[in-house]
N, C-alpha and C positions, 0 to 999 in steps of 0.2 A: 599287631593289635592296635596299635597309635595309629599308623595307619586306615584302618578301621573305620578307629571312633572320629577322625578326621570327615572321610569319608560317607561316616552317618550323618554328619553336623553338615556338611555342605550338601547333601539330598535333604533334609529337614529344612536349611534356608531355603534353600532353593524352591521347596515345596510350599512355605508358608510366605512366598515374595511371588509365588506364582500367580501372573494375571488374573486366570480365569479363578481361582482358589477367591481372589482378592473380590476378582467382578462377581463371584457367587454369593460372597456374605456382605456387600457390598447392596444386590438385590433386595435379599434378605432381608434385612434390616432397613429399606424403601417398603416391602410388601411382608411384613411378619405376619400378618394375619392371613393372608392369600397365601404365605409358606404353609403355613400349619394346616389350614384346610385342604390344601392341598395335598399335602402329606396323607391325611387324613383319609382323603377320597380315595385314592390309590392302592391304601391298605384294605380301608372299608370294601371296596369292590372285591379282592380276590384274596387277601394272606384271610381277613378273621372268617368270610364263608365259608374256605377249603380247612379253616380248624373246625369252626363250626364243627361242620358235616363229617369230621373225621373223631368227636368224640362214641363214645362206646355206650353203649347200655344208656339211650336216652330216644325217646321218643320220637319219630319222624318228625312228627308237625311241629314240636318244640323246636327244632333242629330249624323248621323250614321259618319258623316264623323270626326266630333269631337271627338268620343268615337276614330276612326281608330286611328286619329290623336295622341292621347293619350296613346294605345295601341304599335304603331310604337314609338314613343318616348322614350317610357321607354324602348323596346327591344332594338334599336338602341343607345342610351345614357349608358346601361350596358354592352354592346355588346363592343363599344370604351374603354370603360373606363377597361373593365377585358384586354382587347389587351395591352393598353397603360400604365394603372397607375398602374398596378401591378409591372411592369417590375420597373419603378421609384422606386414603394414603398419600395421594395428588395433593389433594389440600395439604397436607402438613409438609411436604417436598415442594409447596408454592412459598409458604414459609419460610420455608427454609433458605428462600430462593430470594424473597421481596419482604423480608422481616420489618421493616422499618413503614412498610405499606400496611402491614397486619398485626404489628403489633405496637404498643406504648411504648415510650422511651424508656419510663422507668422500669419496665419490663427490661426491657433488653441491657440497659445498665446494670438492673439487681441479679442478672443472671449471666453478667458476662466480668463481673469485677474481678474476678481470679484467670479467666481463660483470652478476655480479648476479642473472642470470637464467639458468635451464638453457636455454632455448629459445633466447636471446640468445649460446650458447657453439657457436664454432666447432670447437671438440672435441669436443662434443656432439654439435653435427650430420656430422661428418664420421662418429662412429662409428656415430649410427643411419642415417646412408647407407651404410657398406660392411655393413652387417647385411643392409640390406632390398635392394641390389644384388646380395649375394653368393648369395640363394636361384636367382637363374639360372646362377651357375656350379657350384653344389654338386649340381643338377638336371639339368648338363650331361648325363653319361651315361645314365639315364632317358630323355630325350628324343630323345637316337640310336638307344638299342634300342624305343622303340615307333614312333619314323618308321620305321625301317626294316623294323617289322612291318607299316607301314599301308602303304607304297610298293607293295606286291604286291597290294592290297584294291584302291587306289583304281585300279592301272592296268590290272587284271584288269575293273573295272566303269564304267572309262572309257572305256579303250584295247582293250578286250576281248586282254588280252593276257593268255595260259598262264602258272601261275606255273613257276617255273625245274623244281624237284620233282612229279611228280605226285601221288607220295604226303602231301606235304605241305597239296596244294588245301585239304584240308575244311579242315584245322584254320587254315588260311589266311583262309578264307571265314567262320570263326568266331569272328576277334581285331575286338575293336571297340574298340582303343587309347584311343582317346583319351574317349568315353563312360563307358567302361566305367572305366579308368583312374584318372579326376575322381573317380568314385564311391567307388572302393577306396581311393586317397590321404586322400577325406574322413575316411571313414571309420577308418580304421587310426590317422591321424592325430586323428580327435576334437575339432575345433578348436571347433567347433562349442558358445558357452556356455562355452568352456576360454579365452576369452582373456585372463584373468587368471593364470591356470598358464601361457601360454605368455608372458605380461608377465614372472612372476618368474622364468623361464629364461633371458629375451631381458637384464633385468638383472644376472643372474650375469656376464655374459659383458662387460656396461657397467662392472659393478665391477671386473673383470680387472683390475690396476696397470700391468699389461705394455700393455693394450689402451688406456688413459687417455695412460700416457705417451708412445704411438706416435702417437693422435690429436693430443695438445698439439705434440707435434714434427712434426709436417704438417698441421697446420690450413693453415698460408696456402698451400697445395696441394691444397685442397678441389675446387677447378675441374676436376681432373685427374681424382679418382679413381673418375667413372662412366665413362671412356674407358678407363682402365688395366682396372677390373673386366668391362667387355664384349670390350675385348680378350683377355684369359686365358678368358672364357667360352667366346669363340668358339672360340680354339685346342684346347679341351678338348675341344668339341663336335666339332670338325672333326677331329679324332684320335680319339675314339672310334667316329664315322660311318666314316671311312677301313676300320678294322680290322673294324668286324662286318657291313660290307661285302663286304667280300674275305672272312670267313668265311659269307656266308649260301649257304642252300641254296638260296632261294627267289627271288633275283635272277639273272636271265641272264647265264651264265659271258662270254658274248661283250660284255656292258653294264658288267659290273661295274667295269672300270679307266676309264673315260671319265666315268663317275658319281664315282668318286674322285677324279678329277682336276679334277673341274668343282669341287665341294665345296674342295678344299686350295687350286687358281689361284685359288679366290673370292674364299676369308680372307685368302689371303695380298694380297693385291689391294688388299683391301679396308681390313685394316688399314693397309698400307703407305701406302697411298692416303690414308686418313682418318687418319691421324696427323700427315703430311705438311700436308695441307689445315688439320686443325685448328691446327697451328702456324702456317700463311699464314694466320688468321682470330684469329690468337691474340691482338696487339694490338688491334686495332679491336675483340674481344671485351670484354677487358678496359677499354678505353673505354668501351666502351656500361654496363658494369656500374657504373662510376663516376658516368657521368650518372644510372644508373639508382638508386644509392643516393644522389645528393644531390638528384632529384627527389622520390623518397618514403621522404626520410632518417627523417619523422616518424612512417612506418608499423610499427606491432609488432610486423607481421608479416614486414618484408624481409628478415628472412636466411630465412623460407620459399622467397618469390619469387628470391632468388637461387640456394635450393637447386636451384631448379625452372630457372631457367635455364643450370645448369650442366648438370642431366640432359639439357636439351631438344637444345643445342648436337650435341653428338657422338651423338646419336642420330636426328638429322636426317642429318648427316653422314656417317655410316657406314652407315643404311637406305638414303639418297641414291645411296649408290658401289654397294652390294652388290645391292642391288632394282632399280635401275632403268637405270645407266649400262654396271656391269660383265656380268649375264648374256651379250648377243652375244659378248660379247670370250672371256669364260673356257668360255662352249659350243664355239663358235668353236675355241679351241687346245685346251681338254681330248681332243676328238675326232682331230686332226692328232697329238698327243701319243701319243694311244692309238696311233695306225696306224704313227707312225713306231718306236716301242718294238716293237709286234709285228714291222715288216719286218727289226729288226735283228736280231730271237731268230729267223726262221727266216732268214735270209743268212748 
């Protein structure tokens, strides 16, 4: 039995000193927001369609417009995010790199008096992660109004389904959101060869007094704050898809409340669900991270890797609820939902 537990403790080091394990959350923590979208696309494409389509007792075109819904989300949400947070991501890894070119002295004094090092400061890092987090929820809206331009392309040449308007078809049949989109973002944006203009903006905002002293005052709540900023992402998203929902022309009047309701039961679901969960994982989290820092106490690089495993954590977990567990459930009642509101408005 000693033998054993010997045994397990040197596959556990060995597993959490492992290169590629290191150069994964290592990534991670360079590209958190290109993780998560990523993640994202991958589900959206094939786990929530094949639930979708596999609940019971629910309406074809419900089913198909849901699945669209879900397929457009994730091409358009990775689509944003490779134009936008890439560009940030470089920028703040430029940073990282020529801190004293991009940032204030007293900046980098007031945020290195305990660690010595900028990259060694958890104030540091907590601020260039709600930076490079925050490009998904300030792109919230953007990526409601082009899914919901793409929802009527893809289900008009999947589904062969008529868009809602018929005077609307051509110009319907002529939005190529998300191609087209990438290109004009780059573009307008300029990032391109600029990422040192967009380093001395991303430092304006590092120098902030107000923003230093909010990160010093919540560093040891760093774990927290890629779960908090996907949560408010989603909510933004899911309220702004709700409303130009219910205004579009080009969605099926008789589709469009069952489509809202699948979106709003999701998040709310999903959050509640994953906030719940992540607090049942919360301890044994925070264990794993402590063996994890006194296994590879002597790496320069471990407040990277734990950056990276605080992104990975809740983005498992809330892909996990939303992708793959909850679709049957919230197709499922979104649809019952729909039927019973209409029997009561004509009764």
């Amino acid at each position: 039995m000693h033998i054993q537990n010997i045994s397990q403790q040197n596959f556990t080091t060995r597993l959490l000193k492992n290169k590629t394990v290191l150069k994964t959350l290592e990534k991670i923590s360079d590209h958190g927001t290109s993780f998560c979208a990523g993640t994202s696309l991958a589900l959206s494409l094939v786990m929530r369609p094949v639930a979708i389509f596999s609940t019971p007792k629910v309406e074809k075109e419900n089913k198909q417009y849901a699945a669209t819904n879900s397929i457009c989300s994730g091409l358009i949400k990775f689509g944003i995010v490779e134009a936008v947070a890439l560009p940030i991501e470089k920028a703040v890894k430029n940073i990282d790199k020529y801190s004293e070119k991009f940032l204030d002295k007293k900046t980098i004094e007031n945020l290195t008096k305990n660690t010595g090092t900028l990259t060694d400061s958890r104030s540091y890092k907590l601020m260039t992660q709600i930076i490079k987090l925050s490009t998904g929820f300030f792109t919230a809206i953007p990526k409601s109004m082009l899914t919901l331009a793409l929802i009527p392309v893809l289900m008009g040449s999947i589904f062969k389904t008529k868009v809602q308007n018929p005077k609307e078809e051509k110009k319907v049949q002529q939005i190529t959101p998300f191609t087209a989109s990438n290109r004009e973002i780059k573009e307008k944006l300029n990032f391109t060869g600029n990422i040192d203009k967009l380093s001395k903006v991303l430092g304006k905002i590092i120098d902030n007094k107000h923003f230093q002293n909010f990160a010093k005052k919540n560093e040891t709540k760093d774990k927290n704050i890629a779960k908090h900023i996907t949560a408010a992402t989603d909510i933004l998203l899911t309220t702004s898809f709700a409303v130009q929902t219910n205004n579009s022309k080009k969605i099926k009047e008789n589709r469009k409340k069952a489509l809202i309701y699948n979106n709003v039961i999701s998040t709310a679901i999903t959050l509640g669900g994953g906030y719940w969960l992540d607090k049942m994982i919360a301890k044994g989290s925070t264990n794993f991270i402590e063996k994890f820092k006194h296994i590879n106490a002597k790496d320069p690089k471990l407040n990277k890797y734990i950056e990276g495993i605080n992104i990975l954590r809740p983005a498992l977990i809330f892909a996990g609820i939303y992708y793959c567990v909850l679709p049957i459930f919230s197709t499922y009642l979104a649809e019952k939902v729909d039927k019973f509101i209409e029997k009561q408005k004509k009764s």
